[in-house]
C-alpha positions in Angstrom: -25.0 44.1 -31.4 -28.3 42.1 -32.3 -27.6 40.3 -35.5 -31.0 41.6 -37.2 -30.3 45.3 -36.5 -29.4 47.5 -39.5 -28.7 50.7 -38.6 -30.3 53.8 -40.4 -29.0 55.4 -43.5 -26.6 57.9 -42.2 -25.1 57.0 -39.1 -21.8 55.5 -40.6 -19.3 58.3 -40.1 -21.3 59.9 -37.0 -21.2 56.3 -36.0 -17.4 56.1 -36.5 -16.5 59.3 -34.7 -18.4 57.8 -31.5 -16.6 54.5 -31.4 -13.0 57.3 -31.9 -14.0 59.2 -28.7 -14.4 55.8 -27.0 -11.1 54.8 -27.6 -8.1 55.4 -25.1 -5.4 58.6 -26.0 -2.7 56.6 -27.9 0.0 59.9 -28.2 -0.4 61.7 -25.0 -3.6 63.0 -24.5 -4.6 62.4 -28.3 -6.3 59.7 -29.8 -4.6 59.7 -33.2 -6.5 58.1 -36.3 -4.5 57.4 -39.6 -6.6 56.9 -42.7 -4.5 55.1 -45.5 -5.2 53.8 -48.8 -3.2 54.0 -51.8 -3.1 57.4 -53.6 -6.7 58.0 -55.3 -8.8 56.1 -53.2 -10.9 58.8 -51.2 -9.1 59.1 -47.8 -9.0 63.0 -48.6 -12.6 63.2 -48.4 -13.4 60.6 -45.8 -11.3 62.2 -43.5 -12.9 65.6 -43.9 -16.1 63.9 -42.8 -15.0 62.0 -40.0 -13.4 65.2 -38.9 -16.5 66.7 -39.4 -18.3 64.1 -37.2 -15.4 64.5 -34.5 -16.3 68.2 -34.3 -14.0 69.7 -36.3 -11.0 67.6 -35.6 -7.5 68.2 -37.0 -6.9 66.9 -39.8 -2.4 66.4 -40.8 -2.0 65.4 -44.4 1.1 63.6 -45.2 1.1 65.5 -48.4 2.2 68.2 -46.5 5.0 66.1 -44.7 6.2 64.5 -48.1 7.9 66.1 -51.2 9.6 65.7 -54.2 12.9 64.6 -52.7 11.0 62.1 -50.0 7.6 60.9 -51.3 8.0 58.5 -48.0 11.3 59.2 -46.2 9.1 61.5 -44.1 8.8 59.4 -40.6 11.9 61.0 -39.1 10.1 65.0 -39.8 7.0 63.5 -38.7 8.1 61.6 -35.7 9.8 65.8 -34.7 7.4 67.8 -35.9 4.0 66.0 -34.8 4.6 62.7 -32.6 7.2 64.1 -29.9 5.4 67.3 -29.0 1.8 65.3 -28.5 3.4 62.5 -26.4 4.4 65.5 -24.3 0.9 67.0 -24.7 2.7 70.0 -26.2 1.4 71.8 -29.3 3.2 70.5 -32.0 4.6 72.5 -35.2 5.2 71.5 -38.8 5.8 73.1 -42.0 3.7 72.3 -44.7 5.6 71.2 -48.3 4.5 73.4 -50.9 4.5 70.8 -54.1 4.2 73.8 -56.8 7.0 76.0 -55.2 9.1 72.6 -53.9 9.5 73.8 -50.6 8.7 73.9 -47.1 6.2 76.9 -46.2 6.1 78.4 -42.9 5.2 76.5 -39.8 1.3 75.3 -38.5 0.3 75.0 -34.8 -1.6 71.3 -34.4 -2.5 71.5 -30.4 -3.2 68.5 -28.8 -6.6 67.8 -29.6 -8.3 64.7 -28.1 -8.6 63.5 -31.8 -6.0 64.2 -34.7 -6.4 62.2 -37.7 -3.1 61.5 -39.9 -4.1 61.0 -43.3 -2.4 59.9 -46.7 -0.2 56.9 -48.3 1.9 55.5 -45.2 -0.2 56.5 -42.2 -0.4 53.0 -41.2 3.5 52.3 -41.3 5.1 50.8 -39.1 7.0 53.2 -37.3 3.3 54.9 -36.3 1.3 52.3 -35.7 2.5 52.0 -32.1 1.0 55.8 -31.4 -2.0 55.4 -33.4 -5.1 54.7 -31.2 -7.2 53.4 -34.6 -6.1 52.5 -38.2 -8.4 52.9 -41.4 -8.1 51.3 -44.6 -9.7 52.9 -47.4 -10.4 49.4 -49.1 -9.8 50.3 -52.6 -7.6 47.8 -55.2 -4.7 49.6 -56.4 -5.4 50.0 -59.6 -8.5 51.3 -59.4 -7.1 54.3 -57.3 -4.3 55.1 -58.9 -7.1 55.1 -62.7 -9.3 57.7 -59.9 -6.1 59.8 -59.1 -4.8 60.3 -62.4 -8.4 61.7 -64.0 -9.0 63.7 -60.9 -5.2 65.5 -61.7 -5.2 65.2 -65.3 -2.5 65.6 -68.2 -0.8 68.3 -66.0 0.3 65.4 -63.3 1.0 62.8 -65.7 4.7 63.1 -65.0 4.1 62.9 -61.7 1.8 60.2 -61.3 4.9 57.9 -63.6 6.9 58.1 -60.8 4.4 57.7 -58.0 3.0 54.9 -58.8 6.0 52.3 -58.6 7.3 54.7 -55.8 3.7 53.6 -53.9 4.3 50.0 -54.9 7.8 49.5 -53.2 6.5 51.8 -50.0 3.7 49.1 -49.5 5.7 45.9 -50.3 8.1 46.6 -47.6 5.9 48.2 -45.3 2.7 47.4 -46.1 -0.5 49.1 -44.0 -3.5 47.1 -44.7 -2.6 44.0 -43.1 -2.4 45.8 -39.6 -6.3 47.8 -40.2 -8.6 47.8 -37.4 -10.9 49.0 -40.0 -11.8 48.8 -43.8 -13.9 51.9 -45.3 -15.7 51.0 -48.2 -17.5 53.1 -50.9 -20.8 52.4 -51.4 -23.2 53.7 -54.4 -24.5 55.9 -51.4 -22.0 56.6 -48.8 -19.4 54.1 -47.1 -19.4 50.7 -45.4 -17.5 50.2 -42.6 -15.9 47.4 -42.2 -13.7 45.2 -39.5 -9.8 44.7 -40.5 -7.2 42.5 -41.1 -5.9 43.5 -37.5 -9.1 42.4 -35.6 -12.1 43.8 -33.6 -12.0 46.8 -32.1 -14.8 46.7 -29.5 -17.6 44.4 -28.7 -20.1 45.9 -31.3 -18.6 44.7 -34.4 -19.0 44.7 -37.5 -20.0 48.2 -38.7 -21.5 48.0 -41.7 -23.6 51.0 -43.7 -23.6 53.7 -45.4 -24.3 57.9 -45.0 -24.3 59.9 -48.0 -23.4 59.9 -51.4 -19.9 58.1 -53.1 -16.6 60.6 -52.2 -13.5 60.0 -53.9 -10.5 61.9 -53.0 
């Protein structure tokens, strides 16, 4: 990339989704993308729009995988209900955790698109990394999240949020995800910068760096 070139306002998420269809299937046929970040930092809405970009691509929330009794003891449901049918390039199945009810809901088809991205707190472990064809790090300090996610789910989560939050801290001292990101995605007073990772370049056209739209949090 020419040094001196600054790409237009609004290419940064289309521009994303083209480098994601460049890259090689990393679970079977499908190129999965995790967006990670700790809880409150915007990977909800990020992901929408880089699914958006990808042409509508699927979009697994590890909120749905989680629950009350396994905020991250999840890879095991995970690795059986979404990793082992894609490496096959089988449609895979999983039941979504209902948070209000406390249980597991009835069971979603995810076929094996040629992009799925896996987002939420611990898609970057290590047990996915080796089936994840890109990693992104919503490049948010801690803090500052976790302030965003408690005013976006008010009083009524307060109890919730208590427990989360050291629950998050031990999750990412043992097994932490931003180390090993191929990419850093950060918010911008107008859209997101893009950013290379801890892990390293990810093609020849490095760094990324602008912004598309206005701020998002999640």
């Amino acid at each position: 990339m020419n040094p001196s070139f600054r790409p237009a306002p609004g290419h940064a998420v289309r521009d994303l989704a083209a480098r994601v269809r460049r890259l090689s299937p990393s679970c079977g046929p499908v190129r999965l993308v995790g967006v990670d970040g700790h809880a409150g930092s915007g990977k909800s809405t990020f992901a929408e729009r880089l699914a958006a970009a990808l042409d509508g691509a699927p979009v697994l929330r590890l909120d749905d995988i989680a629950s009350h009794d396994a905020l991250f003891d999840w890879t095991g449901r995970l690795r059986e209900q979404l990793i082992e049918p894609l490496s096959r390039g089988r449609t895979a199945h999983y039941a979504p955790y209902d948070w209000r009810a406390r249980r597991f809901g009835s069971p979603r088809p995810v076929p094996p698109a040629p992009v799925i991205l896996v987002e939420g707190v611990g898609a970057g472990r290590r047990a996915l990394r080796p089936h994840l064809a890109l990693l992104l790090w919503m490049d948010l300090p801690q803090e500052e999240a976790w302030q965003r996610g408690r005013s976006r789910d008010g009083e009524e989560q307060r109890e919730f949020w208590d427990g989360w939050v050291p629950a998050e801290r031990r999750h990412f001292a043992g097994d932490p995800s931003r180390p090993f990101a191929d990419l850093l995605v950060r918010q911008r007073e107008e859209g997101y910068e893009v950013l290379p990772g801890p892990a390293g370049a990810v093609g020849p056209d490095q760094p990324l760096t602008h912004g598309d739209g206005p701020p998002a949090v999640c």
